[in-house]
C-alpha positions in Angstrom: 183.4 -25.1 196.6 182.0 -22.1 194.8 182.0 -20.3 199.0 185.6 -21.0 199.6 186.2 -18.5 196.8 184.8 -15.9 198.8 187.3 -16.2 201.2 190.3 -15.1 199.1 190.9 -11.3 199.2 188.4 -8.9 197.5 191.1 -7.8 195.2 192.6 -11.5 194.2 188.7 -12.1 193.8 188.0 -9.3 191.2 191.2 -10.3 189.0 191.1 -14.1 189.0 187.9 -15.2 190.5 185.8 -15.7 187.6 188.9 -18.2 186.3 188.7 -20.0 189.6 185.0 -20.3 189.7 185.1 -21.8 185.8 187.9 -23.8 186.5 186.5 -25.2 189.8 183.5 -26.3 187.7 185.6 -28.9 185.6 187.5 -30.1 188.5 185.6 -32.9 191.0 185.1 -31.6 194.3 187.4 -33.8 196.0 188.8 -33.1 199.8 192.1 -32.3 198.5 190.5 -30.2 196.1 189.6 -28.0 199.1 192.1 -28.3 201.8 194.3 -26.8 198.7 191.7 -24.2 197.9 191.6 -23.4 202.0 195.6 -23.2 201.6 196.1 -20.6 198.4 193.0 -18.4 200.5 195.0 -18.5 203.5 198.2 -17.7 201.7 196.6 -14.9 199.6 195.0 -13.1 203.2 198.6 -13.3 204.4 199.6 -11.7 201.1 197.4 -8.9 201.0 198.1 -8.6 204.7 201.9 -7.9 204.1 201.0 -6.2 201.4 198.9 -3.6 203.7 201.7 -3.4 206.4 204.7 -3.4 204.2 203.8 -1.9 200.8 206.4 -2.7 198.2 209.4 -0.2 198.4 210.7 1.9 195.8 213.4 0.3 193.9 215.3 4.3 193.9 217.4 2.9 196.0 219.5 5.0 199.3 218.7 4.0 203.2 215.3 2.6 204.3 213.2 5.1 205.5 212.5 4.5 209.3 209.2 2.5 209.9 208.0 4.4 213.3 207.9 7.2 214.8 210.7 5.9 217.9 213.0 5.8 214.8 213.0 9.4 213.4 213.7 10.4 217.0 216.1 8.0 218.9 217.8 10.8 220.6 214.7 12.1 222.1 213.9 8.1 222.7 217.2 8.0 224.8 216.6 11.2 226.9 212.9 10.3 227.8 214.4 6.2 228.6 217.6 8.1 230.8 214.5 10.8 232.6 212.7 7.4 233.1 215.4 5.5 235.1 216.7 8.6 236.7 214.9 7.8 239.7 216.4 4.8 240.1 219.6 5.6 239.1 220.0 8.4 242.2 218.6 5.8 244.2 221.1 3.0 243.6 223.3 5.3 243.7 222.4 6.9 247.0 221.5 3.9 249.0 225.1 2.7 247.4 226.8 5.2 248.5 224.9 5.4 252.1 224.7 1.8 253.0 227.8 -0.3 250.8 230.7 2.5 251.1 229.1 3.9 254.5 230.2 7.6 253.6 229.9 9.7 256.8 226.5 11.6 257.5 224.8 9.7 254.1 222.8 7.1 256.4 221.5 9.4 258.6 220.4 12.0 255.5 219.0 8.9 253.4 217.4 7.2 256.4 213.9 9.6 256.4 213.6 8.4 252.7 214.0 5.4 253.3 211.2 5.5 256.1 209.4 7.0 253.9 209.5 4.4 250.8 208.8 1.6 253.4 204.9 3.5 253.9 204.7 4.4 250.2 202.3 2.3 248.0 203.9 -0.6 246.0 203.6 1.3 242.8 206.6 3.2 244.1 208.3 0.4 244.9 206.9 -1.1 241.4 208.2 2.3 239.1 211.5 2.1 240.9 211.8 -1.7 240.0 210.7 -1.8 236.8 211.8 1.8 235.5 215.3 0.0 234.1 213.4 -2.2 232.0 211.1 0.3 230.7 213.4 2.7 230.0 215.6 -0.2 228.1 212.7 -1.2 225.8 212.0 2.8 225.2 215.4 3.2 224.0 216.2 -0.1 222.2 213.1 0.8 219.8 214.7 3.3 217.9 217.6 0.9 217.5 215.7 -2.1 215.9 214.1 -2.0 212.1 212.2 -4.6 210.8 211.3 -4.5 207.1 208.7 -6.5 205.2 209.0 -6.9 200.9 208.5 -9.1 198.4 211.2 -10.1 196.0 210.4 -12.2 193.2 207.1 -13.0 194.7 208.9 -14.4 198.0 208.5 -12.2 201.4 211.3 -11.5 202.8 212.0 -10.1 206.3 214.8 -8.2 207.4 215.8 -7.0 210.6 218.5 -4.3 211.4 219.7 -2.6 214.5 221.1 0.9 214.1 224.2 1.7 216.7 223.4 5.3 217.9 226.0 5.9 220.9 223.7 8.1 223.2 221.1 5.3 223.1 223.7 2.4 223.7 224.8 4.3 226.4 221.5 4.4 227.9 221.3 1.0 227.7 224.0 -0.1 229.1 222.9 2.2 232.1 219.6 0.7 232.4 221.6 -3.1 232.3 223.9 -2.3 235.1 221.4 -0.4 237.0 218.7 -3.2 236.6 220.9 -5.8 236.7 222.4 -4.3 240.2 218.5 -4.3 241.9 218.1 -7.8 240.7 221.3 -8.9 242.3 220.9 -6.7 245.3 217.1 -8.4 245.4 217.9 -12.0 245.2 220.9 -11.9 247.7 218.5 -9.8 250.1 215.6 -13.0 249.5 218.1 -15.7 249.6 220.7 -14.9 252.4 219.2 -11.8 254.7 216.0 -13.0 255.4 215.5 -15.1 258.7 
C-alpha cells in the first residue's frame, strides 16, 4: 500500500505523505482500500497537471490575458489565413469566371493553366484543395479561448470566442470558397463522370 503513495505528485507527497503513510498503517489493506487510494493519485496527477497548464489567475480582476501566441495577433492570423487561400480564391474565381459565365477570351487565356495543373504533382492539386481549410483553422485560432481555474477547489473550464471582423471575414471567405470546390467536386464525381 505503502508504493501506491509514491504515485501521488512529489508535491502532495512532501505535504501530506507522511499522514497517509501513518494513516494507511491503521487501516486493513483491503481492495477498496486501494482502488480508492489509485483514485485520489489519479485525481491529484490531474490536479497538479492543471495546475502546471492553467496556474491559478490573479483575482485583480479586468480581461483574461490571451493564452497563445495566435491570440495577441489575430489580425496578423487573418492576413497570413486570406495569403494562404489566395491561391484558391483567384482560381475559383478564374475558372468561375472562364468556364460558368463563359466571359469572352477567359477560356482560351486560362486553358494553358489548366494544362498545366493537369501535369503538376498532386500536392498542387492537394494545397489548392485543402488551403480553405487551413487557412479557416489559422484564423479561427485567434478567435477561440479556453481557460483552465480552480474555484473553490472545483476546475472549471471556460471557453470564449472573441468576434474580430477581419478574421470573420476571412472565414466566411474560406467557407464559401471551400464549400464551392466541395460542391463543384462531388457534382463533377457524381454526375460528369462516364
Amino acid at each position: 500500500m505503502k508504493r501506491i503513495v509514491r504515485l501521488y505528485p512529489s508535491a502532495w507527497r512532501r505535504r501530506y505523505g507522511e499522514e497517509l503513510i501513518d494513516l494507511l498503517e491503521e487501516v486493513p489493506a483491503t481492495p477498496a482500500t486501494t482502488v480508492d487510494l489509485l483514485r485520489g493519485a489519479a485525481v491529484m496527477q490531474f490536479r497538479a497537471l492543471v495546475d502546471r497548464v492553467a496556474p491559478r489567475l490573479a483575482s485583480a480582476g479586468g480581461p483574461p490575458i490571451p493564452t497563445h501566441a495566435l491570440q495577441r495577433h489575430p489580425t496578423a492570423t487573418a492576413l497570413i489565413a486570406a495569403l494562404i487561400t489566395a491561391p484558391t480564391i483567384i482560381f475559383v474565381v478564374v475558372s468561375f469566371l472562364a468556364y460558368q459565365v463563359e466571359l469572352p477570351g477567359m477560356h482560351a487565356w486560362l486553358q494553358p493553366f489548366m494544362d498545366g495543373l493537369a501535369r503538376a504533382p498532386r500536392i498542387v492539386d492537394v494545397f489548392l484543395l485543402g488551403a480553405p481549410f487551413l487557412a479557416f483553422l489559422i484564423a479561427a485560432l485567434p478567435l477561440i479561448g479556453l481557460r483552465m481555474e480552480r474555484v473553490d477547489g472545483d476546475l472549471r473550464i471556460t471557453l470564449a470566442v472573441r468576434a474580430r471582423t477581419l478574421n470573420l471575414i476571412v472565414l466566411a471567405v474560406c467557407v464559401l470558397v471551400g464549400g464551392f470546390l466541395a460542391s463543384h467536386l462531388l457534382v463533377e464525381f457524381l454526375f460528369e463522370r462516364p
